[in-house]
C-alpha positions in Angstrom: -147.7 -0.7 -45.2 -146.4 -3.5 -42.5 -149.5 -5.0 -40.1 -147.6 -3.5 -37.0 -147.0 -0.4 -38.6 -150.7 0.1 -39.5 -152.2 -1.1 -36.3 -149.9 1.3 -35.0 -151.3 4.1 -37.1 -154.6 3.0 -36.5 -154.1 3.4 -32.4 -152.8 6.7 -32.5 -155.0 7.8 -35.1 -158.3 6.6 -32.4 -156.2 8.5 -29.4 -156.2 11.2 -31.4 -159.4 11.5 -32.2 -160.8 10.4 -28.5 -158.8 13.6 -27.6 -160.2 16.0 -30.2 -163.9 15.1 -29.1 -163.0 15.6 -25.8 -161.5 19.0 -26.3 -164.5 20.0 -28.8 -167.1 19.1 -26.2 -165.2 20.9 -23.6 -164.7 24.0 -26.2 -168.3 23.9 -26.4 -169.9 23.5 -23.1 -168.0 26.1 -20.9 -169.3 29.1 -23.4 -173.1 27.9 -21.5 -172.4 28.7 -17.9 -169.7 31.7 -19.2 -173.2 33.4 -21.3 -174.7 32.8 -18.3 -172.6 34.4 -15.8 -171.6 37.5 -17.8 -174.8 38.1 -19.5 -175.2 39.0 -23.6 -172.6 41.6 -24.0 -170.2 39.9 -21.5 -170.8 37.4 -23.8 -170.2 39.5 -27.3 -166.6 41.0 -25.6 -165.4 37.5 -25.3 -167.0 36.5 -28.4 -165.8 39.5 -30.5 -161.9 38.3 -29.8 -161.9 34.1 -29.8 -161.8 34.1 -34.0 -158.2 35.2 -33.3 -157.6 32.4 -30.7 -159.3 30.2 -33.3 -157.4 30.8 -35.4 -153.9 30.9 -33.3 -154.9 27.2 -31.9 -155.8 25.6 -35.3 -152.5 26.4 -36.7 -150.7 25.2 -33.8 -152.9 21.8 -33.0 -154.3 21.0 -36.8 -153.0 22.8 -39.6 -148.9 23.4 -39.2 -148.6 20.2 -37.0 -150.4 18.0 -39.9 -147.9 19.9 -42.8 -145.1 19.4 -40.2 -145.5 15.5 -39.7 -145.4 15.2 -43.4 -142.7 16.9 -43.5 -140.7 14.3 -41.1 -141.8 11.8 -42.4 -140.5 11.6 -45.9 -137.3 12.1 -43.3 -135.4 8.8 -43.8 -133.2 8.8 -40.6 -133.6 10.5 -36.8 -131.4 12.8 -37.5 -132.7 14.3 -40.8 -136.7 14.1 -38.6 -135.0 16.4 -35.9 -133.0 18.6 -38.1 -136.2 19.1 -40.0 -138.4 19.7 -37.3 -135.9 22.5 -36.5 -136.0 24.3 -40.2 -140.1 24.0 -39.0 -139.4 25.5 -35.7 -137.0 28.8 -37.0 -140.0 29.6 -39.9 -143.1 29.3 -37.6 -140.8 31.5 -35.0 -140.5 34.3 -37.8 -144.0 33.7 -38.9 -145.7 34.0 -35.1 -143.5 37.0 -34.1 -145.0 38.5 -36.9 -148.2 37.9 -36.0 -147.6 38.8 -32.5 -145.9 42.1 -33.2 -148.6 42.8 -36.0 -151.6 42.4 -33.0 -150.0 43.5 -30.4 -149.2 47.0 -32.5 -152.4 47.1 -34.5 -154.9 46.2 -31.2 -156.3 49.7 -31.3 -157.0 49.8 -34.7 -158.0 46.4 -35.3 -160.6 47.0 -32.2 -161.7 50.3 -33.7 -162.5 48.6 -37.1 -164.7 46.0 -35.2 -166.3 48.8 -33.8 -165.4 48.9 -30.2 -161.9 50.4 -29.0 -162.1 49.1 -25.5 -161.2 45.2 -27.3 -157.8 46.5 -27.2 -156.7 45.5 -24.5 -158.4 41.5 -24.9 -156.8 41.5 -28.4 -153.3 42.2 -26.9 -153.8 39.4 -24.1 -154.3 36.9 -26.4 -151.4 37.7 -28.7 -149.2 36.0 -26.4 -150.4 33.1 -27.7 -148.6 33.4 -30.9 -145.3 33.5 -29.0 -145.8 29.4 -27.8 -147.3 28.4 -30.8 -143.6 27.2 -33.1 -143.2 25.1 -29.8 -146.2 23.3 -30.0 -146.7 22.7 -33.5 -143.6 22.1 -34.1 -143.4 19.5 -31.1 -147.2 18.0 -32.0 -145.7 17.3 -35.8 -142.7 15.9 -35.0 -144.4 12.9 -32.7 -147.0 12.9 -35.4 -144.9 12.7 -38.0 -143.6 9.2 -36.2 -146.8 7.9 -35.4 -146.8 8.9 -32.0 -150.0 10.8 -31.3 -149.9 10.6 -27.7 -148.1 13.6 -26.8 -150.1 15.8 -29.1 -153.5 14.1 -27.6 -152.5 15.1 -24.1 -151.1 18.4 -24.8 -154.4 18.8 -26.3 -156.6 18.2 -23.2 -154.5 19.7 -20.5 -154.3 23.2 -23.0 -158.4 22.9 -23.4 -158.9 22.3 -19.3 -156.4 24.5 -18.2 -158.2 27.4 -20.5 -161.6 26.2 -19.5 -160.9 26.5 -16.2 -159.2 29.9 -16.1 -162.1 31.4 -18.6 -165.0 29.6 -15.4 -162.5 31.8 -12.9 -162.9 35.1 -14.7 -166.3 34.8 -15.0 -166.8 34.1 -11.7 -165.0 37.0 -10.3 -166.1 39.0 -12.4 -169.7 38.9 -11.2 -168.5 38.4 -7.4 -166.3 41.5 -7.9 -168.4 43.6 -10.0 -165.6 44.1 -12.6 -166.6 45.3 -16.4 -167.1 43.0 -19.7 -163.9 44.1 -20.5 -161.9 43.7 -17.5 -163.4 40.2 -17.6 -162.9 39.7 -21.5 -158.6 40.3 -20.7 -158.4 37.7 -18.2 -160.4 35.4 -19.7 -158.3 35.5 -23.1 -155.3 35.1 -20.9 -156.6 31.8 -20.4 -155.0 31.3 -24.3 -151.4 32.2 -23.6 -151.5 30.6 -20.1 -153.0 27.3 -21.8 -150.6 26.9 -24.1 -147.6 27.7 -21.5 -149.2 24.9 -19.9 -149.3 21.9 -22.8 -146.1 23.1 -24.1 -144.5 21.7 -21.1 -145.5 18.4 -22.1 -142.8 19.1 -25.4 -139.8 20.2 -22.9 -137.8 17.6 -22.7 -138.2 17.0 -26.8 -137.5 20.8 -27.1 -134.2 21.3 -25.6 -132.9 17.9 -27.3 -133.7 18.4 -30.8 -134.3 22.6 -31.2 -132.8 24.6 -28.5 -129.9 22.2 -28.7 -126.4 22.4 -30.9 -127.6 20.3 -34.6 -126.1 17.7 -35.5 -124.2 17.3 -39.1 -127.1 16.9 -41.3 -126.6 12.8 -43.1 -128.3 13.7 -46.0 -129.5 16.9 -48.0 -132.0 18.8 -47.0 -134.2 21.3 -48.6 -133.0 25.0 -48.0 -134.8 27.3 -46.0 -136.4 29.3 -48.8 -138.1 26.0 -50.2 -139.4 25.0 -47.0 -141.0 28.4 -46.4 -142.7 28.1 -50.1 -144.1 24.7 -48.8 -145.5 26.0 -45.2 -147.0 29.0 -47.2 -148.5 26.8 -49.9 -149.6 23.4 -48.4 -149.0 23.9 -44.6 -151.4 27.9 -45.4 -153.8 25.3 -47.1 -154.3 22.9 -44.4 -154.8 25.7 -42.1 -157.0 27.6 -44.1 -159.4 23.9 -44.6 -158.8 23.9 -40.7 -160.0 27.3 -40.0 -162.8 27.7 -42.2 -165.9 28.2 -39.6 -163.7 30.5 -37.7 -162.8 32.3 -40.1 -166.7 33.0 -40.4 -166.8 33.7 -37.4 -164.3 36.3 -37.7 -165.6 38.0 -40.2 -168.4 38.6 -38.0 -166.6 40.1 -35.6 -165.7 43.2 -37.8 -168.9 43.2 -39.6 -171.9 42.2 -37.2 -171.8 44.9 -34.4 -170.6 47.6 -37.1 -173.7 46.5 -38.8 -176.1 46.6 -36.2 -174.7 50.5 -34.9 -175.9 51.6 -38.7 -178.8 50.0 -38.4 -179.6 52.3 -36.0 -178.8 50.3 -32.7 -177.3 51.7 -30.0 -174.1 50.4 -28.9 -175.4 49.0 -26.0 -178.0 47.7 -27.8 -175.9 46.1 -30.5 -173.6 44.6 -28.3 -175.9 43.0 -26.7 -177.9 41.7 -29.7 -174.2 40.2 -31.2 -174.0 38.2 -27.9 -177.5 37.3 -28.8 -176.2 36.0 -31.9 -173.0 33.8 -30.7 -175.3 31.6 -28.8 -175.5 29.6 -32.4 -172.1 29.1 -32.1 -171.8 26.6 -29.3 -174.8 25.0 -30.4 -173.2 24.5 -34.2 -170.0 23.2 -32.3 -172.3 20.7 -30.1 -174.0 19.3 -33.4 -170.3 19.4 -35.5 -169.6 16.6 -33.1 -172.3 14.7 -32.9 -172.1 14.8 -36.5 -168.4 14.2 -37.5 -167.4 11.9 -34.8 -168.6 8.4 -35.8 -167.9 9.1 -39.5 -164.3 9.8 -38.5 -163.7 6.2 -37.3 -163.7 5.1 -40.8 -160.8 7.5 -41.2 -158.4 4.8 -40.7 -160.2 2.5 -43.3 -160.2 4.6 -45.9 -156.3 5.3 -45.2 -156.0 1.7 -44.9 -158.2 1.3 -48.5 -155.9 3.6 -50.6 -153.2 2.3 -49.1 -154.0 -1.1 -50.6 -155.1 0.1 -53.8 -157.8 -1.2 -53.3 -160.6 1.6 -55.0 -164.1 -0.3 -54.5 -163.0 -0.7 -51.1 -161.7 2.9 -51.1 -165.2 4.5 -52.1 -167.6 1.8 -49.8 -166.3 3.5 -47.0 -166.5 6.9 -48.4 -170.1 6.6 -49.0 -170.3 5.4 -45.5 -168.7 8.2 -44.1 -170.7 10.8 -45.9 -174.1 9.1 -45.6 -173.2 9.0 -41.8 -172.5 12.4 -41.8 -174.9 13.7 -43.5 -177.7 11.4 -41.4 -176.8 12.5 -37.8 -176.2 16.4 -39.1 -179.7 16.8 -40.7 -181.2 14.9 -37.8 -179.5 17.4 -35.5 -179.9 20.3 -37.5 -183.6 19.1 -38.1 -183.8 18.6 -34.5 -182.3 21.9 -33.0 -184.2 24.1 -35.1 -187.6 22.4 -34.1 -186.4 22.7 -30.1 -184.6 25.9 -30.3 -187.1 27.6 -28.7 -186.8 25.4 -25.7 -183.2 25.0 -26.2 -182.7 28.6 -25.8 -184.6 29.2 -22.7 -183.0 26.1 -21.1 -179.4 26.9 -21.6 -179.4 30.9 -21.9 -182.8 32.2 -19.5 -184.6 33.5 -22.6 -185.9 33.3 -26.1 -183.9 36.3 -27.7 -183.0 35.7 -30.7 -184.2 32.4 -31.7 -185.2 33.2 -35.5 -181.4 33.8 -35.9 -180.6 30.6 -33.8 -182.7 28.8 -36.2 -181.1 29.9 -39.2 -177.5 29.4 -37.7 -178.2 25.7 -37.0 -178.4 25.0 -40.6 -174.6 25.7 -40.8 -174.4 22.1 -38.9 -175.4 20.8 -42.4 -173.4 22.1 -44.8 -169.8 22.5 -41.8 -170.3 18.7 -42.0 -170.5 18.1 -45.2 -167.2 20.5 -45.9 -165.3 18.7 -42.9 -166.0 15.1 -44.5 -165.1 16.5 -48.1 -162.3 17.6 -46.9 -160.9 14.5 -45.4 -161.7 12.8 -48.1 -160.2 14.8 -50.7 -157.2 15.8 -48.7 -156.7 11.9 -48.6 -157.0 11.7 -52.0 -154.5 14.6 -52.4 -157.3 16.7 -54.2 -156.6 20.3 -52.9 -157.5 22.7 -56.0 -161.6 22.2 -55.1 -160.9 23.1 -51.4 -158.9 26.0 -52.0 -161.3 27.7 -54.5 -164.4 26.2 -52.4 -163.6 27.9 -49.1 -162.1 30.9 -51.2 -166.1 31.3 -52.7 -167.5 31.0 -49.3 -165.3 33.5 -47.3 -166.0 36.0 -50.4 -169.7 35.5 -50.1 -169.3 36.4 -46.2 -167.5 39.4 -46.6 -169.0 40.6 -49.4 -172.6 40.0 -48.0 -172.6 40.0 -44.4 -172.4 43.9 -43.8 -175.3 44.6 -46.0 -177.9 41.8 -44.8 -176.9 42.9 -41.3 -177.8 46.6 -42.0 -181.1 45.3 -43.6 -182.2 42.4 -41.3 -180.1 42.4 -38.4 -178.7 39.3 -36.7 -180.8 36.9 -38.6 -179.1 38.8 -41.7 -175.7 37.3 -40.5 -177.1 34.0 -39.6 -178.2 33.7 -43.2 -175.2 34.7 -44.8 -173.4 32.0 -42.6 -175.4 29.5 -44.2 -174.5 30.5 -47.6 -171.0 30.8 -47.4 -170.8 27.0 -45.9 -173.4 26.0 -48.8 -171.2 28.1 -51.5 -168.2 26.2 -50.0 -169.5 22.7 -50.6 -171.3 23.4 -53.8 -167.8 24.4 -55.3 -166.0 21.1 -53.5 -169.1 18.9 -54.5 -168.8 20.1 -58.2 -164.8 19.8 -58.2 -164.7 16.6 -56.7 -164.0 13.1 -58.7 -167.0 12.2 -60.0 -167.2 8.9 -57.8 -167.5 11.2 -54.5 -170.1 13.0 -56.4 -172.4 10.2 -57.0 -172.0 9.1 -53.2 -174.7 11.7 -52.2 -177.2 10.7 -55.2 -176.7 6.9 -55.4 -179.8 4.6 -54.0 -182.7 7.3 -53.5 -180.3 8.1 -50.4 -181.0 11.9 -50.0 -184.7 11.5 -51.1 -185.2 9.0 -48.1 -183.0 11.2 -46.0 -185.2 14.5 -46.8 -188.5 12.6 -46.3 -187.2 11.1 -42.8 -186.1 14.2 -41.5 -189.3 16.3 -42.5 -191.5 13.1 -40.6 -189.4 13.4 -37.2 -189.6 17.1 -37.3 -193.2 17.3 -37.6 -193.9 14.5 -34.9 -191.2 16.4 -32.1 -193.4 19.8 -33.1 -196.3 18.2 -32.7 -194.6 16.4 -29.3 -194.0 19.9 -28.3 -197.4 21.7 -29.0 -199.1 18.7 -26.9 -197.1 19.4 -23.8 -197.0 22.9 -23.8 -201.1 22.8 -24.0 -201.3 20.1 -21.1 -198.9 22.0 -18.8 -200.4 25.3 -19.6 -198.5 28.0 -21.4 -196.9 29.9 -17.8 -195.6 26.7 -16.7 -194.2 25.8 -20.6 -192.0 29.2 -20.2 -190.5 28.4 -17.3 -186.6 27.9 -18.1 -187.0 23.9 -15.9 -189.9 22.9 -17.9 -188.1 23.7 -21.3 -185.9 21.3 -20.1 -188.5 18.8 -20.0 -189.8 19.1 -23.0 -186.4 19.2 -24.7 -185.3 16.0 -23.2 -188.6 14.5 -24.1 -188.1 15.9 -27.8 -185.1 14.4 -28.3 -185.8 10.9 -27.5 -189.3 11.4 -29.4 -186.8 12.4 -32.3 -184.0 9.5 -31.6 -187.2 7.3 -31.8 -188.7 8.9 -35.2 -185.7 9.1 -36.8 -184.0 5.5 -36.0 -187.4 3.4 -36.8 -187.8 5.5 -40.1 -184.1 4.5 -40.9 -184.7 1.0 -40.4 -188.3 1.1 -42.1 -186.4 3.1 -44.9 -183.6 1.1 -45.0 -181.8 4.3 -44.9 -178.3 2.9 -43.8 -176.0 -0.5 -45.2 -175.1 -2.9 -42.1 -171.8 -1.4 -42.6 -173.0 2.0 -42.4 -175.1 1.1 -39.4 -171.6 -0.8 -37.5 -170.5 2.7 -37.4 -173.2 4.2 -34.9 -173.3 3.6 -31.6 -175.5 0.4 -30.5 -175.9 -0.3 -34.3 -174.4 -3.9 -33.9 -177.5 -4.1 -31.2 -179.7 -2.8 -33.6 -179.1 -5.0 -36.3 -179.7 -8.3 -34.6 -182.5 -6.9 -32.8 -183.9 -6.7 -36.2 -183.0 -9.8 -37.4 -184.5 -11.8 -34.5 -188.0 -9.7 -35.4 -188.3 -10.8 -38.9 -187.5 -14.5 -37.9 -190.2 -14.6 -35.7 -192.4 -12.8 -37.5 -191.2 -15.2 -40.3 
């Protein structure tokens, strides 16, 4: 690959993923102030519906625009790219009409079967989605597929912002208005379709010049419609489906979890509430995904770069630097989280409902980490047969067990069987994985030191904690601006713990230390200590 052409690569690859942060964080934060203006079953009508608009926006920003790209770029001219791009554009039409139809038809009973009829009308708002989503997946892959990832990067944000926005409006007026959950669940989910109105504008101009208008005679062959299909079934459905996974969790939640509770003998009042309860964890899991996966995904590039090359010792240094990165800053923040969630949950949503289940949900961080990094790796590697049959084993577990522990032990009962799903998942990718990416996670005492490290911090920010709340006096500890204080002071006890212990431990390489932030700073810091201590 040309210098140019790589730097080019690497550019958009960085804008890209500046973009997707962005748009996580935001995805993140608003569900905080929304939980906390609509209250925990405000909370469980919104909740109940997003797996679909998960689902709707991973195929149209990850999965189908990744497949698509590929697609045009094994394209060897502009006109075969475009002509392509509008095969892509016809099947995803079919496909999301379908999907449309099938929702918009099948609200009542699909609301019914996740145990509340009045979603119906929330699940037919964000079918509308579907309609938009050919436009922008087809548009995203088709820049993408040249290298040119700022059009997909700024759809990105203005679809996240606009929805954001609109989802901050409902809430509002809901409470100023005294509408219902529901009443407030439909407009807020019309923040989907609306969104994507919005980005898709960004893909007008490329729209009407290369799908809407007459094609051009095709200069070489290309493959018939049927083929493609086969293809956007097989490997464009399998980088959705790697795309998707924690949603998909998430959905099978949704039909399972308040269902659950009701035969436990909750009332449906009572279980509504408790299943808003329970998708606190969720923005709290998609908080620590991102602290966890960003910095490792700047060595994305490298390792593109590596194989690229041929060059395989180069190849798997910076594999074991992304996974030892990931898998440090996830068990620090899962580590982390659990100790404080007490706090945490009084500071963010007014109470300390729930927190057991909380706890156990922020162990997903771990193992969704772990999966996302596999993944990369092994989808760069062209490895798929491991990922399939991995997140195939986890989404069986879920269904198959997340009904009964729910019956038995309630919300914690689904937390758990989150956890083992995601840890079925990457057992079965860890154990089908080349044997090189296996060893990553066993080589140098790594996990040992990792273990040890993370047991040390956790029992010093307890211990951090139980100090405070006896000098302050346990009134003052539960009020919701104090738990603020002592999970600000937690966390930079824990940064502390955590960092010196790495460096004591020699936990990280320099190059695995060049990846986190201020770890240039660190590293001569410590050199300048041992030569004057030397």
């Amino acid at each position: 690959m040309p210098k140019d052409h790589l730097n080019t690569v690497f550019k958009g690859a960085l804008i890209l993923s500046i973009s997707s942060l962005v748009a996580k964080i935001l995805s993140a934060v608003y569900r905080i102030p929304l939980q906390n203006m609509v209250g925990n079953t405000g909370f469980y009508v919104y909740q109940q519906i997003y797996p679909l608009y998960g689902i709707g926006m991973t195929f149209a920003l990850n999965g189908f625009p990744n497949f698509i790209s590929k697609l045009v770029a094994e394209q060897p001219d502009e006109t075969s790219k475009s002509l392509i791009a509008r095969r892509a554009f016809h099947i995803l039409s079919g496909l999301s009409l379908v999907v449309f139809f099938g929702l918009q038809l099948g609200a009542t009973w699909i609301a019914a079967h996740m145990g509340d009829v009045n979603l119906a009308p929330i699940i037919s708002a964000v079918a509308w989605m579907f309609v938009f989503m050919p436009w922008l997946a087809t548009g995203r892959g088709y820049y993408q597929g040249k290298f040119l990832m700022g059009p997909t990067a700024v759809s990105q944000l203005i679809e996240q912002v606009v929805r954001v926005a609109i989802i901050i409006m409902a809430a509002y007026f809901s409470v100023r208005l005294g509408w219902d959950n529901y009443r407030m669940g439909t407009w807020a989910m019309s923040s989907a379709p609306l969104a994507a109105i919005c980005s898709s504008l960004i893909f007008t101009a490329f729209g009407l010049r290369y799908l809407l208008a007459p094609a051009p005679a095709p200069t070489h062959p290309l493959p018939s419609y049927r083929k493609l299909t086969k293809r956007f079934v097989i490997e464009g459905g399998t980088l959705c489906l790697v795309a998707a996974v924690v949603i998909l969790l998430q959905l099978v939640d949704s039909f399972t979890v308040m269902r659950g509770l009701v035969h436990q003998g909750q009332l449906p009042e009572v279980a509504k509430a408790l299943k808003g309860v329970y998708d606190r964890g969720q923005p709290l899991v998609q908080l620590g995904l991102v602290v966890a996966t960003a910095f490792s995904a700047t060595l994305l590039p490298a390792l593109t770069d590596a194989l690229a090359k041929r060059q395989p010792i180069e190849f798997k240094r910076q594999t074991q630097a992304m996974v030892h990165v990931s898998l440090a800053l996830s068990m620090a923040a899962t580590v982390g989280l659990v100790v404080l969630m007490p706090q945490i949950n009084r500071l963010l949503f007014g109470s300390l409902e729930g927190t057991t289940a909380l706890r156990i949900y922020i162990i997903s961080i771990l193992f969704a980490a772990l999966i996302t990094t596999y993944t990369s790796v092994l989808q760069s590697l062209n490895e798929y047969t491991a990922m399939i049959i991995g997140i195939i084993a986890g989404l069986a577990t879920k269904v198959l067990a997340n009904y009964i522990f729910v019956v038995h032990y309630g919300i914690n009962g689904a937390s758990a069987v989150t956890v083992l799903s995601l840890a079925v998942m990457f057992a079965v990718m860890w154990l089908g994985s080349p044997e090189d990416l296996q060893q990553v996670l066993l080589e140098s005492g790594y996990l040992i030191k990792l273990l040890a490290l993370s047991a040390v911090m956790g029992i010093v920010v307890i211990l951090s904690c139980h100090q405070i709340t006896a000098l302050v006096g346990p009134i003052l500890a539960n009020t919701r601006g104090m738990a603020g204080i002592i999970t600000v002071i937690g966390v930079l006890i824990g940064v502390l713990v955590f960092v010196a212990g790495a460096v004591y431990a020699r936990l990280f390489t320099i190059r695995e230390w060049l990846v986190l932030p201020y770890g240039k700073r660190l590293i001569k810091a410590v050199a300048k200590g041992k030569e004057h201590h030397s």
